[in-house]
C-alpha positions, 0 to 999 in steps of 0.5 A, a space after each residue: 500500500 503506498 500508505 501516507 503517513 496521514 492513512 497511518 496517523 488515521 489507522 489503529 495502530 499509530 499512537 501519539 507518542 511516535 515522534 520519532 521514525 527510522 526508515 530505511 527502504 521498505 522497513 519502516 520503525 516508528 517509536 517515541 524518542 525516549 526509545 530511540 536506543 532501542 529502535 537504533 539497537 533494532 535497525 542496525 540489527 535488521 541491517 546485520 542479521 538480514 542482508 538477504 531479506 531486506 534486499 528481497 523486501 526492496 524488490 516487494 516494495 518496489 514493485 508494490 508500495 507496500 511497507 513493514 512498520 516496526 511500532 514501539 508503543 510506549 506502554 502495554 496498554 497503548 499496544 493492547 488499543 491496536 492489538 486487541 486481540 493479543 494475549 497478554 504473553 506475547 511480546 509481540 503482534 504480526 498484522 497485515 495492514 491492506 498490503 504492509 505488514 504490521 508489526 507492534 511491540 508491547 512496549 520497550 522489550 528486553 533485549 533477551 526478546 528481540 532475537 524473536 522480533 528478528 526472526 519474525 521480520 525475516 519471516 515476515 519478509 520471506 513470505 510477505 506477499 503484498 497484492 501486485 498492481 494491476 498493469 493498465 494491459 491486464 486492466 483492459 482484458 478484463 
């Protein structure tokens, strides 16, 4: 979804306290300032830990707009208004949002926890299949 930041600011998932963002190409982090340690700790560990699908989620976005938004909320229970699904031992949330993928922590996690929010966002980027737009060709044989 080539998603605004007006559409996201509109959405359940954003929260007042993001004042703060690190983008880079399709993966996007949002987090208050106050967190700002930890949402750097998480974006040199993407760029570390997931060379290969980073590169492989530029080429999705690419071609689609869509985006994988990393949500820091600033307390569980902020977290629990967009995720009111979420059982309350999960340190985190994985929701498809039209076509970006979603991702929300409940509040700052331990450092013990953020292998598991690795291995999500590289699951998430290997099956990530965001709907392909309809080439104006295609359109017309409809």
């Amino acid at each position: 979804m080539r998603s605004s930041y007006t559409t996201l600011m509109q959405s359940k998932y954003f929260n007042p306290a993001f004042n703060s963002a690190i983008f880079d190409g399709p993966v996007r982090i949002y987090f208050a300032q106050f967190h700002e340690a930890l949402a750097l700790k998480i974006y040199f560990m993407i760029q570390q830990q997931l060379t290969k699908e980073v590169a492989k989620a530029k080429e999705v976005s690419k071609v689609s707009g869509a985006n994988i938004l990393v949500m820091i909320y600033p307390t569980a229970d902020s977290f629990q208004l967009s995720f009111e699904n979420s059982k309350n031992e999960h340190p985190l949330e994985c929701e498809r949002w039209n076509d970006d993928m979603v991702v929300g922590l409940r509040g700052p996690i331990e450092d013990e926890k953020l292998d598991l929010l690795i291995d999500t966002l590289r699951l998430t980027m290997e099956n990530w299949r965001p709907a392909e737009p309809v080439r104006a060709s295609a359109a017309l044989e409809l």
